[in-house]
N, C-alpha and C positions, 0 to 999 in steps of 0.2 A: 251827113249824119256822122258823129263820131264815134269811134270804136264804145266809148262808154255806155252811148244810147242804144245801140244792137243789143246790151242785155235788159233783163228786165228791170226795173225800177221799185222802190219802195220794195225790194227781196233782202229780208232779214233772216240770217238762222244761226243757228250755234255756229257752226261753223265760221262764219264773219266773225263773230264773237270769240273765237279761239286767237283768229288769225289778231284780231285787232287787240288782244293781251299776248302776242308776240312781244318779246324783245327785240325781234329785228325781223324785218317783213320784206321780200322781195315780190313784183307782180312782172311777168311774160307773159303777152297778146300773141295769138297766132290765129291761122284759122285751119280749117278741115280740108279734107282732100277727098277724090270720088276712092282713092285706094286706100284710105283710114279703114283697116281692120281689126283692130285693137284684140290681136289675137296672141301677143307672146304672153310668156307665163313668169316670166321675171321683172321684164321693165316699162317705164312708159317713158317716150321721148316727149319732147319739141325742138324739132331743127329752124335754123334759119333757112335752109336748102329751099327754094319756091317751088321743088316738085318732089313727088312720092312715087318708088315703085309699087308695084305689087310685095316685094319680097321687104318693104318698110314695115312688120308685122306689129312692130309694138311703136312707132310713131303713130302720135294721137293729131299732131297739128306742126303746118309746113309757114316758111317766111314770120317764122317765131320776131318780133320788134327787140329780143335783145339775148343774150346769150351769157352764159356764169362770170366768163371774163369781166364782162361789164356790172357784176353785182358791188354792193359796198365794201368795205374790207371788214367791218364791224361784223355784217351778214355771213361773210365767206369765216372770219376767226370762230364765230358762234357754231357754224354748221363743223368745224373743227373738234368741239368737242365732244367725247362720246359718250356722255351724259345728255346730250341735248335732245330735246322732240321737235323734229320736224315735220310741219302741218303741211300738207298740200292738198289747196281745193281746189280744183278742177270745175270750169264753169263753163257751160254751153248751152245758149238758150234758156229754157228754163229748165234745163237738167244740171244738178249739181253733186260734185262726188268729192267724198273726204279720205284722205289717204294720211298715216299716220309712218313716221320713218325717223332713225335717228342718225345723228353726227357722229363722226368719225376722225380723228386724226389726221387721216391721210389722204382728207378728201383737199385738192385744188382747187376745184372751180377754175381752171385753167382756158377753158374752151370754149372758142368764141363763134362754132358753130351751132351747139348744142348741148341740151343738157336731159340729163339722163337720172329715173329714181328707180332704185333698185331692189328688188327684194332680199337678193343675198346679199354677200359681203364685200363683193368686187369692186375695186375702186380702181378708174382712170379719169384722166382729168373731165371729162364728161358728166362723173358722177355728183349729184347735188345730193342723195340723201342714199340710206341702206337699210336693210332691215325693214323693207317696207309692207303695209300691210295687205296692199295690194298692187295689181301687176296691172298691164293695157287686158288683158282675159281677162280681168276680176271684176273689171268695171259695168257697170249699167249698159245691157245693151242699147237702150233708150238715148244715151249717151253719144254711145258710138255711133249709132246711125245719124245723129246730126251732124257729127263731126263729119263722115263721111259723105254728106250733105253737103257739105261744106262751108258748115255754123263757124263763125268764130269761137275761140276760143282763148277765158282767162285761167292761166294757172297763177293762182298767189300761195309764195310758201312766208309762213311762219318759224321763226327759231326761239325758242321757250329753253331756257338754262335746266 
């Protein structure tokens, strides 16, 4: 079965429709861990790393398929600017969650272990988006317990000028 078929099929919502009047669209596959806690209150991961500790508090999904390094350069200039809105939905099972965050100047996209959405303003090469409207705590618990399940998971972000 392929990663594609794990989710649900014929699932429509605004959110798709956000992402898909992106100007530039990036998708990371990963999946859940039994130590997905999704308890910090600033950021949400996804590492490539294939394991989780306990103390992983805001990593939502582990052996992430691809990492900022490897996004477009089109995507990475967009997420550049700080006018830009950055969409990220979070998809797990039939749980879906929309996170709202913008670009930044001095964001890289450098890192090719992981990548990192922020709520405040902290940027290291890690960081994909800031200002975000929610954190790994903000999320659906419903959410988190699959992932901690160890549901796959798609994040697809959106860059809208």
């Amino acid at each position: 079965m392929s990663y594609d078929q794990l989710f649900v099929r014929g699932h429509t919502t605004t959110h798709m429709v956000e992402i898909a009047e992106a100007a530039h669209t990036e998708t990371v596959t990963a999946r859940g861990h039994e130590h997905v806690s999704g308890t910090h209150e600033s950021t949400f991961e996804l590492t490539t790393d294939e394991y989780l500790t306990p103390a992983g508090d805001c990593i939502l999904g582990i052996a992430a398929d691809r990492a900022p390094v490897a996004f477009a350069d089109p995507f990475r200039a967009a997420c550049q600017n700080p006018d830009a809105t950055i969409t990220a939905v979070l998809e797990a099972g039939e749980h879906t969650e929309r996170i709202t965050a913008r670009g930044n100047p001095e964001l890289t996209l450098a890192s090719d272990r992981s990548l990192v959405v922020r709520t405040s303003e902290y940027v290291d090469d890690r960081t994909v988006a800031v200002d975000a409207s929610a954190a790994a705590a903000d999320l659906d618990r419903a959410l988190i317990g699959a992932l901690a399940a160890g549901a796959p998971v798609r994040l697809t972000l959106g860059v809208s000028p």
